[in-house]
C-alpha positions as CSV (number, residue, x, y, z in Angstrom):
1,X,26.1,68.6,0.1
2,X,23.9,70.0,-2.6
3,X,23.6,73.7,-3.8
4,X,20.4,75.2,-5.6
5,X,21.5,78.7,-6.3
6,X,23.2,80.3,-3.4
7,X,21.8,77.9,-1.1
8,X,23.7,74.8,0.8
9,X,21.4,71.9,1.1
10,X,22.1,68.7,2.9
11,X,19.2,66.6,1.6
12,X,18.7,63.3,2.9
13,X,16.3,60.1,1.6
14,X,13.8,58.6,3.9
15,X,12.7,55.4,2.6
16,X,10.4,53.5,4.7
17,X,10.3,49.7,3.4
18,X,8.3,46.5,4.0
19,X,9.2,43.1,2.5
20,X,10.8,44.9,-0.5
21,X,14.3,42.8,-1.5
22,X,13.8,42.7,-4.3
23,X,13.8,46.1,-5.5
24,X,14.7,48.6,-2.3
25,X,18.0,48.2,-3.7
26,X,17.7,49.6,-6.7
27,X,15.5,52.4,-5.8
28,X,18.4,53.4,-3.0
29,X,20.8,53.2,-5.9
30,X,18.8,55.5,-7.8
31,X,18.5,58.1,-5.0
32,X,22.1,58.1,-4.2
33,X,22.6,58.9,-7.5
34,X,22.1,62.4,-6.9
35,X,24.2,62.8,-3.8
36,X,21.5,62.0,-1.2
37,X,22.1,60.5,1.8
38,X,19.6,57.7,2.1
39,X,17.8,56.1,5.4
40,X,15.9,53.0,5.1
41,X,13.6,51.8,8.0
42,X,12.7,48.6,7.6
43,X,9.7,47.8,9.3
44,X,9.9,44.1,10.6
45,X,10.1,42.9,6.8
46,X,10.0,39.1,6.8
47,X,12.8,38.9,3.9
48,X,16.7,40.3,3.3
49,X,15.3,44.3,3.0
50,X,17.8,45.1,5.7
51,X,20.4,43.4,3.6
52,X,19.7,44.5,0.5
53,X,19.5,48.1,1.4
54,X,22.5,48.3,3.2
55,X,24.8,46.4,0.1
56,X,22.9,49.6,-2.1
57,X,24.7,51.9,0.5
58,X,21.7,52.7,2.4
59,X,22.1,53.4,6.5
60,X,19.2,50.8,8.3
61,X,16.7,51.4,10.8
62,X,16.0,47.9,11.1
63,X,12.4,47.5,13.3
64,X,11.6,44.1,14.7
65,X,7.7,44.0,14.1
66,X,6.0,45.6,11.3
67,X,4.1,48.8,12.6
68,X,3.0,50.3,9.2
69,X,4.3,53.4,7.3
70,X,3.4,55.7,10.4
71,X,5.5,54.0,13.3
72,X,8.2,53.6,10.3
73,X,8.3,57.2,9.1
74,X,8.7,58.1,13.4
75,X,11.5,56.4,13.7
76,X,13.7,57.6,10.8
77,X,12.5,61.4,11.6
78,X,13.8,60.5,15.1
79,X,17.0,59.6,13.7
80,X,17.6,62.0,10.3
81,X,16.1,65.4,12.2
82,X,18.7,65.0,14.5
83,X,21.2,65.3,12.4
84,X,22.5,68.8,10.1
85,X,19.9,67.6,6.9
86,X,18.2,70.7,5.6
87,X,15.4,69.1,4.2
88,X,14.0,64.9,4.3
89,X,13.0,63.6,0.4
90,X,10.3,60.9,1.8
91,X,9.5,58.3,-1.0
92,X,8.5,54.6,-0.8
93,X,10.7,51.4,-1.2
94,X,8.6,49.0,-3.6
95,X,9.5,51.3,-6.6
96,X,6.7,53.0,-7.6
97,X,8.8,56.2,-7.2
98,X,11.3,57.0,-10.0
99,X,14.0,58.5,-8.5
100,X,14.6,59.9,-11.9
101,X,12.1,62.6,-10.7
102,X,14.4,63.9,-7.9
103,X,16.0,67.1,-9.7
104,X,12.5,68.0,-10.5
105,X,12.2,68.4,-6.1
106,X,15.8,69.8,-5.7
107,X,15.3,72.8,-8.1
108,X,12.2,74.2,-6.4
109,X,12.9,73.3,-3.2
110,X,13.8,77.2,-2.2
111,X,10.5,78.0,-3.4
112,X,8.5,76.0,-0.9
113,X,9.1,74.8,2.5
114,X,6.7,71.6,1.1
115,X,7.4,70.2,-2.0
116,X,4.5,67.4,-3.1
117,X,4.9,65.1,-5.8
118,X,1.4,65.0,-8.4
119,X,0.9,61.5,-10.3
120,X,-3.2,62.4,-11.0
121,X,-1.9,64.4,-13.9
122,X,-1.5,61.2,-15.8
123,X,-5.1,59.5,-14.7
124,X,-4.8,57.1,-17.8
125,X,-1.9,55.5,-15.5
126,X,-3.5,55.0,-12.4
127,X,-5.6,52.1,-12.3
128,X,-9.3,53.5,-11.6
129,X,-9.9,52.5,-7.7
130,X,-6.5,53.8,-6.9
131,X,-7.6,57.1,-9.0
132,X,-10.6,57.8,-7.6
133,X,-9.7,57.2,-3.6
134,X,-6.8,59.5,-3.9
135,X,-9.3,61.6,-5.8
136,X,-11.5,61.9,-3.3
137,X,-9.2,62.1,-0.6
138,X,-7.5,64.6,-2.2
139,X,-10.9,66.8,-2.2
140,X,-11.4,66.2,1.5
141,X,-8.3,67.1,2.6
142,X,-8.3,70.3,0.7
143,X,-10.8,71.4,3.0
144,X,-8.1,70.6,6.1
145,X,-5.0,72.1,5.0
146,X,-6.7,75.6,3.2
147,X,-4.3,74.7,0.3
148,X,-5.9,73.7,-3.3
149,X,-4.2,69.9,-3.2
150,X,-3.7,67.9,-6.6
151,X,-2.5,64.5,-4.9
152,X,-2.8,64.5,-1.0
153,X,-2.0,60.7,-0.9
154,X,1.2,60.9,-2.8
155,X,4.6,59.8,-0.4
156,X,6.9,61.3,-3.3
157,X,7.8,64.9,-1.2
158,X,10.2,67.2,0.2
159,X,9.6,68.5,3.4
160,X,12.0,71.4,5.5
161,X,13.6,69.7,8.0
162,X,12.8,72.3,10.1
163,X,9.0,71.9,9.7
164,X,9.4,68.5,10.2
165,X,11.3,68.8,13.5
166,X,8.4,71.7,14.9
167,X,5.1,68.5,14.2
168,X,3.7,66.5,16.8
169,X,3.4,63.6,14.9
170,X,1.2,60.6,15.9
171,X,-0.5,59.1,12.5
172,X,-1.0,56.1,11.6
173,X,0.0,53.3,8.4
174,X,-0.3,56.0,5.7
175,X,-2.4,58.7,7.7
176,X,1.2,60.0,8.1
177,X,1.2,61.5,5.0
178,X,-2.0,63.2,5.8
179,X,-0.9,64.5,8.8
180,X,2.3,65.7,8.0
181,X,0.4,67.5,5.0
182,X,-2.6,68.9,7.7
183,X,0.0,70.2,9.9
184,X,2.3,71.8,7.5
185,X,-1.3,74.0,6.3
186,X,-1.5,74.6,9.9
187,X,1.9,76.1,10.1
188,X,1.6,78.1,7.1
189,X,4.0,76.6,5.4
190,X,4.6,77.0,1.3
191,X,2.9,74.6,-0.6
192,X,3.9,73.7,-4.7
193,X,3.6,70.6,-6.6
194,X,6.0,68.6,-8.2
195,X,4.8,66.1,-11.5
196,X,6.1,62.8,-11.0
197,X,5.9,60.0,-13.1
198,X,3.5,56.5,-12.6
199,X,4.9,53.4,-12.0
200,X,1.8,50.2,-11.5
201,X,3.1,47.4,-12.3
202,X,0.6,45.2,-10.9
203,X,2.8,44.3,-8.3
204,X,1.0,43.7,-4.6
205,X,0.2,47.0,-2.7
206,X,0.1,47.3,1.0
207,X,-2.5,50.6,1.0
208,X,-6.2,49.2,1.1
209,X,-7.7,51.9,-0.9
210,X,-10.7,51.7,0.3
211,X,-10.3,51.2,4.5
212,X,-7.0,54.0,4.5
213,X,-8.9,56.1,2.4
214,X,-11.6,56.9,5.1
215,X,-9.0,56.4,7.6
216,X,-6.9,59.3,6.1
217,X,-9.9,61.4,5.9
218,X,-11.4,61.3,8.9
219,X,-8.1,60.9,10.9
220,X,-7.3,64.7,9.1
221,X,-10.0,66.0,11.8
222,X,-8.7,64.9,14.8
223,X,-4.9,66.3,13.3
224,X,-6.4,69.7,12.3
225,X,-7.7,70.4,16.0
226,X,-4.4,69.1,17.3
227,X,-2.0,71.5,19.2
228,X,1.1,69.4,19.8
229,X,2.8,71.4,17.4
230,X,6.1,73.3,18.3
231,X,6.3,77.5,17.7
232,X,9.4,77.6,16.6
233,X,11.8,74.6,15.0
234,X,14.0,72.9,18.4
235,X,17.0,72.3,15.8
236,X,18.8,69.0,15.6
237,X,20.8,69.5,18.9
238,X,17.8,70.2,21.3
239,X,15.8,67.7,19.1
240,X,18.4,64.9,19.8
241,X,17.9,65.5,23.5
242,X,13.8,65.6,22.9
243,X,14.2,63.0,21.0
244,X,15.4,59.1,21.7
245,X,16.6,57.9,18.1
246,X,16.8,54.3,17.1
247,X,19.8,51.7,16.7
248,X,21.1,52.5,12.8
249,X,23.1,49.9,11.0
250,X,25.5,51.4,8.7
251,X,26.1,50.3,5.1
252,X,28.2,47.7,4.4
253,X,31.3,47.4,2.1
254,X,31.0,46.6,-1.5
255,X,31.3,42.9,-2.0
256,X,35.2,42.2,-3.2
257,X,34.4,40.7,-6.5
258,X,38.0,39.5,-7.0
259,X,37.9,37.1,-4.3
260,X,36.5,33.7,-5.4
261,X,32.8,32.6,-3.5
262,X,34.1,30.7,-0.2
Protein backbone atom coordinates (compact mmCIF):
# COMPACT_ATOMS: atom_id res chain seq x y z
CA UNK A 1 0.00 0.00 0.00
CA UNK A 2 1.20 3.40 -1.01
CA UNK A 3 0.23 6.78 0.58
CA UNK A 4 0.41 10.20 -1.37
CA UNK A 5 -0.64 12.67 1.26
CA UNK A 6 -3.60 11.51 3.15
CA UNK A 7 -4.52 9.24 0.58
CA UNK A 8 -4.13 5.09 0.63
CA UNK A 9 -3.33 3.82 -2.78
CA UNK A 10 -3.05 0.29 -3.82
CA UNK A 11 -1.34 0.76 -7.13
CA UNK A 12 -0.80 -2.16 -9.27
CA UNK A 13 1.55 -2.66 -12.71
CA UNK A 14 0.04 -3.87 -15.80
CA UNK A 15 2.58 -5.02 -18.13
CA UNK A 16 1.43 -6.51 -21.27
CA UNK A 17 4.47 -8.46 -22.91
CA UNK A 18 5.33 -10.22 -26.21
CA UNK A 19 8.51 -12.27 -26.86
CA UNK A 20 10.32 -10.14 -24.30
CA UNK A 21 12.83 -12.63 -22.09
CA UNK A 22 15.19 -10.97 -22.24
CA UNK A 23 14.39 -7.91 -20.52
CA UNK A 24 10.52 -8.21 -18.91
CA UNK A 25 12.45 -9.21 -16.02
CA UNK A 26 14.24 -6.41 -15.34
CA UNK A 27 11.61 -3.92 -16.09
CA UNK A 28 9.25 -6.01 -13.40
CA UNK A 29 12.19 -5.61 -10.98
CA UNK A 30 12.26 -2.09 -11.51
CA UNK A 31 8.48 -1.54 -10.98
CA UNK A 32 8.42 -3.63 -7.89
CA UNK A 33 10.87 -1.49 -6.69
CA UNK A 34 8.43 0.97 -5.62
CA UNK A 35 5.98 -1.32 -3.92
CA UNK A 36 3.73 -2.09 -6.95
CA UNK A 37 2.16 -5.01 -7.37
CA UNK A 38 2.91 -6.13 -10.93
CA UNK A 39 0.72 -8.29 -13.65
CA UNK A 40 2.25 -9.44 -16.71
CA UNK A 41 0.05 -10.86 -19.59
CA UNK A 42 1.93 -12.56 -21.84
CA UNK A 43 0.44 -12.76 -25.05
CA UNK A 44 1.28 -16.15 -26.71
CA UNK A 45 5.12 -15.14 -26.61
CA UNK A 46 7.11 -17.79 -28.39
CA UNK A 47 10.08 -17.68 -25.73
CA UNK A 48 10.51 -18.08 -21.62
CA UNK A 49 8.45 -14.38 -20.97
CA UNK A 50 6.17 -16.28 -18.70
CA UNK A 51 9.28 -17.60 -16.94
CA UNK A 52 11.16 -14.86 -16.71
CA UNK A 53 8.46 -12.64 -15.32
CA UNK A 54 7.36 -14.81 -12.81
CA UNK A 55 11.35 -15.52 -11.26
CA UNK A 56 11.23 -11.18 -11.28
CA UNK A 57 8.08 -11.72 -8.91
CA UNK A 58 5.65 -10.84 -11.41
CA UNK A 59 1.86 -12.69 -11.24
CA UNK A 60 1.30 -14.23 -15.12
CA UNK A 61 -1.57 -13.98 -17.37
CA UNK A 62 -0.16 -16.38 -19.63
CA UNK A 63 -2.40 -16.26 -23.24
CA UNK A 64 -1.85 -19.17 -25.63
CA UNK A 65 -1.96 -17.18 -29.08
CA UNK A 66 -0.77 -13.73 -29.52
CA UNK A 67 -3.82 -11.29 -29.89
CA UNK A 68 -1.87 -7.96 -29.79
CA UNK A 69 -1.66 -5.26 -26.97
CA UNK A 70 -5.67 -4.86 -27.05
CA UNK A 71 -6.79 -8.53 -26.39
CA UNK A 72 -3.67 -8.35 -23.81
CA UNK A 73 -4.56 -5.22 -21.97
CA UNK A 74 -8.46 -7.07 -21.65
CA UNK A 75 -7.40 -9.67 -20.04
CA UNK A 76 -5.32 -8.22 -17.17
CA UNK A 77 -8.05 -5.38 -16.62
CA UNK A 78 -10.37 -8.44 -16.19
CA UNK A 79 -8.18 -9.76 -13.68
CA UNK A 80 -6.53 -6.56 -11.64
CA UNK A 81 -10.12 -4.37 -11.66
CA UNK A 82 -11.44 -7.06 -9.82
CA UNK A 83 -9.44 -6.83 -7.25
CA UNK A 84 -9.05 -3.68 -4.25
CA UNK A 85 -6.16 -1.69 -6.70
CA UNK A 86 -6.94 1.99 -6.66
CA UNK A 87 -5.38 2.83 -9.69
CA UNK A 88 -3.56 0.41 -12.86
CA UNK A 89 0.18 2.00 -13.89
CA UNK A 90 -0.04 0.45 -17.63
CA UNK A 91 3.59 0.40 -19.26
CA UNK A 92 5.21 -1.91 -21.86
CA UNK A 93 7.51 -4.97 -21.26
CA UNK A 94 10.40 -4.50 -23.99
CA UNK A 95 11.96 -1.69 -21.79
CA UNK A 96 11.43 1.35 -23.37
CA UNK A 97 9.77 2.56 -20.09
CA UNK A 98 12.08 3.42 -17.23
CA UNK A 99 10.52 2.62 -14.31
CA UNK A 100 12.76 5.14 -12.74
CA UNK A 101 9.85 7.55 -13.94
CA UNK A 102 7.22 5.94 -11.60
CA UNK A 103 7.32 8.55 -8.55
CA UNK A 104 6.97 11.19 -11.10
CA UNK A 105 3.03 9.21 -11.69
CA UNK A 106 2.59 8.48 -7.91
CA UNK A 107 2.95 12.06 -6.69
CA UNK A 108 0.27 13.57 -9.04
CA UNK A 109 -1.85 10.93 -9.09
CA UNK A 110 -4.51 12.77 -6.64
CA UNK A 111 -4.50 15.44 -9.11
CA UNK A 112 -5.90 13.57 -12.07
CA UNK A 113 -7.98 10.66 -12.47
CA UNK A 114 -5.53 10.09 -15.85
CA UNK A 115 -2.07 10.44 -15.53
CA UNK A 116 -0.21 10.29 -19.31
CA UNK A 117 3.34 9.92 -19.71
CA UNK A 118 5.00 12.76 -22.56
CA UNK A 119 8.29 11.47 -24.36
CA UNK A 120 7.84 14.29 -27.43
CA UNK A 121 9.41 16.71 -25.03
CA UNK A 122 12.75 15.27 -25.96
CA UNK A 123 12.09 15.00 -30.04
CA UNK A 124 16.00 14.82 -30.56
CA UNK A 125 15.35 11.11 -28.98
CA UNK A 126 12.75 9.82 -30.97
CA UNK A 127 13.84 8.63 -34.15
CA UNK A 128 11.89 10.86 -36.87
CA UNK A 129 9.07 8.45 -38.27
CA UNK A 130 8.27 7.39 -34.75
CA UNK A 131 8.13 11.31 -33.99
CA UNK A 132 6.08 12.44 -36.48
CA UNK A 133 3.20 9.50 -36.33
CA UNK A 134 2.71 10.05 -32.74
CA UNK A 135 2.86 13.66 -33.77
CA UNK A 136 0.21 13.50 -35.84
CA UNK A 137 -1.73 11.20 -34.05
CA UNK A 138 -1.50 13.14 -31.23
CA UNK A 139 -3.16 16.23 -33.25
CA UNK A 140 -6.02 14.01 -34.32
CA UNK A 141 -6.88 12.74 -31.30
CA UNK A 142 -7.03 16.07 -29.65
CA UNK A 143 -9.90 16.66 -31.65
CA UNK A 144 -11.63 13.28 -30.00
CA UNK A 145 -11.00 13.61 -26.44
CA UNK A 146 -11.59 17.81 -26.06
CA UNK A 147 -8.29 17.65 -24.07
CA UNK A 148 -5.04 19.56 -25.54
CA UNK A 149 -2.87 16.03 -25.74
CA UNK A 150 1.14 16.13 -25.84
CA UNK A 151 1.64 12.32 -26.58
CA UNK A 152 -1.65 10.34 -27.21
CA UNK A 153 0.39 7.12 -28.28
CA UNK A 154 2.43 6.93 -25.18
CA UNK A 155 1.50 3.32 -22.92
CA UNK A 156 3.55 4.99 -19.91
CA UNK A 157 0.06 6.03 -17.69
CA UNK A 158 -1.92 5.95 -14.72
CA UNK A 159 -5.36 5.42 -14.97
CA UNK A 160 -8.31 5.30 -11.73
CA UNK A 161 -9.24 2.03 -11.48
CA UNK A 162 -12.48 3.19 -11.17
CA UNK A 163 -12.59 4.77 -14.65
CA UNK A 164 -11.14 1.85 -15.98
CA UNK A 165 -13.73 -0.49 -14.50
CA UNK A 166 -16.91 2.07 -15.89
CA UNK A 167 -15.18 1.60 -20.18
CA UNK A 168 -16.53 -0.63 -22.58
CA UNK A 169 -13.46 -1.55 -23.95
CA UNK A 170 -13.16 -3.25 -27.43
CA UNK A 171 -9.83 -1.74 -29.22
CA UNK A 172 -7.56 -3.28 -30.95
CA UNK A 173 -3.29 -4.02 -31.01
CA UNK A 174 -2.44 -0.50 -29.67
CA UNK A 175 -5.81 1.31 -30.54
CA UNK A 176 -6.31 0.47 -26.81
CA UNK A 177 -4.50 3.19 -25.83
CA UNK A 178 -6.56 5.35 -27.90
CA UNK A 179 -9.56 4.23 -26.66
CA UNK A 180 -8.97 4.19 -23.20
CA UNK A 181 -7.70 7.91 -23.71
CA UNK A 182 -11.17 8.79 -26.05
CA UNK A 183 -13.33 7.40 -23.41
CA UNK A 184 -11.80 8.84 -20.38
CA UNK A 185 -12.46 12.61 -22.45
CA UNK A 186 -15.82 11.22 -22.73
CA UNK A 187 -16.21 10.73 -19.10
CA UNK A 188 -14.79 13.83 -18.08
CA UNK A 189 -12.20 12.65 -16.47
CA UNK A 190 -8.86 14.81 -15.29
CA UNK A 191 -6.31 14.84 -17.64
CA UNK A 192 -2.28 15.98 -16.77
CA UNK A 193 0.93 14.85 -18.16
CA UNK A 194 3.72 13.27 -16.81
CA UNK A 195 7.56 13.78 -18.64
CA UNK A 196 9.04 10.53 -19.09
CA UNK A 197 12.24 9.69 -20.24
CA UNK A 198 13.32 7.95 -24.05
CA UNK A 199 14.62 4.83 -24.26
CA UNK A 200 15.35 3.60 -28.51
CA UNK A 201 17.70 1.38 -28.58
CA UNK A 202 17.27 0.15 -31.93
CA UNK A 203 15.92 -2.83 -30.71
CA UNK A 204 12.79 -4.41 -33.00
CA UNK A 205 9.35 -2.71 -32.41
CA UNK A 206 6.04 -4.42 -32.79
CA UNK A 207 3.98 -0.94 -33.56
CA UNK A 208 4.01 -0.34 -37.48
CA UNK A 209 3.98 3.37 -37.37
CA UNK A 210 2.64 3.95 -40.22
CA UNK A 211 -0.52 1.13 -40.52
CA UNK A 212 -1.49 1.64 -36.36
CA UNK A 213 -1.07 5.17 -36.91
CA UNK A 214 -4.22 5.46 -39.15
CA UNK A 215 -5.66 2.60 -37.44
CA UNK A 216 -5.55 4.58 -34.09
CA UNK A 217 -6.98 7.60 -35.70
CA UNK A 218 -9.72 6.53 -37.43
CA UNK A 219 -10.65 3.69 -34.90
CA UNK A 220 -10.92 7.06 -32.28
CA UNK A 221 -14.36 7.77 -34.34
CA UNK A 222 -16.00 4.80 -34.05
CA UNK A 223 -14.90 4.90 -29.89
CA UNK A 224 -16.08 8.64 -29.58
CA UNK A 225 -19.77 7.69 -30.82
CA UNK A 226 -19.63 4.61 -28.62
CA UNK A 227 -22.09 4.30 -25.59
CA UNK A 228 -21.06 1.09 -23.92
CA UNK A 229 -19.78 3.03 -21.24
CA UNK A 230 -20.99 2.50 -17.55
CA UNK A 231 -22.63 5.75 -15.36
CA UNK A 232 -21.17 5.01 -12.47
CA UNK A 233 -17.99 2.64 -11.50
CA UNK A 234 -19.55 -1.33 -10.74
CA UNK A 235 -16.61 -1.70 -8.14
CA UNK A 236 -14.42 -4.83 -7.97
CA UNK A 237 -17.13 -7.09 -6.34
CA UNK A 238 -19.98 -6.54 -8.98
CA UNK A 239 -17.11 -6.29 -11.64
CA UNK A 240 -15.89 -9.81 -10.72
CA UNK A 241 -19.32 -11.15 -11.26
CA UNK A 242 -19.56 -8.90 -14.80
CA UNK A 243 -16.50 -9.99 -15.42
CA UNK A 244 -14.88 -13.70 -16.27
CA UNK A 245 -11.11 -13.17 -15.33
CA UNK A 246 -8.32 -15.36 -16.62
CA UNK A 247 -6.12 -18.32 -15.20
CA UNK A 248 -3.08 -16.22 -13.15
CA UNK A 249 0.06 -18.04 -12.44
CA UNK A 250 1.65 -16.78 -9.33
CA UNK A 251 5.37 -15.96 -8.93
CA UNK A 252 7.58 -18.38 -8.19
CA UNK A 253 10.21 -18.73 -5.35
CA UNK A 254 13.61 -17.25 -5.55
CA UNK A 255 15.97 -19.75 -6.91
CA UNK A 256 18.02 -21.36 -3.70
CA UNK A 257 21.38 -20.33 -4.70
CA UNK A 258 23.00 -22.55 -2.04
CA UNK A 259 21.96 -25.72 -3.47
CA UNK A 260 24.45 -26.95 -6.15
CA UNK A 261 22.79 -27.06 -10.13
CA UNK A 262 21.29 -30.80 -10.28
Amino acid sequence: MLFSGRTAMMVAALIPAFNCEDRIGGVVAGVARFGLEVLVVDDGSQDDTTGAARRAGARVVRRSQNGGKGDATRSGLAVLLGEPHTHILMMDGDGQHDPEDIPKFLALAEEADFLLGNRLWRREAIPPKRFWTNYIGTRALELMSGFPLEDSQCGFRLVRAGLLRRMGLVGRRYAIDTEILVRAGKLRARFAHVPVQVIYDGSPSHFLAVRDTLHIVFSSVRFKVDEGDLRHDPGPELWRRMVTAPPVLPPLPPADESKPPA
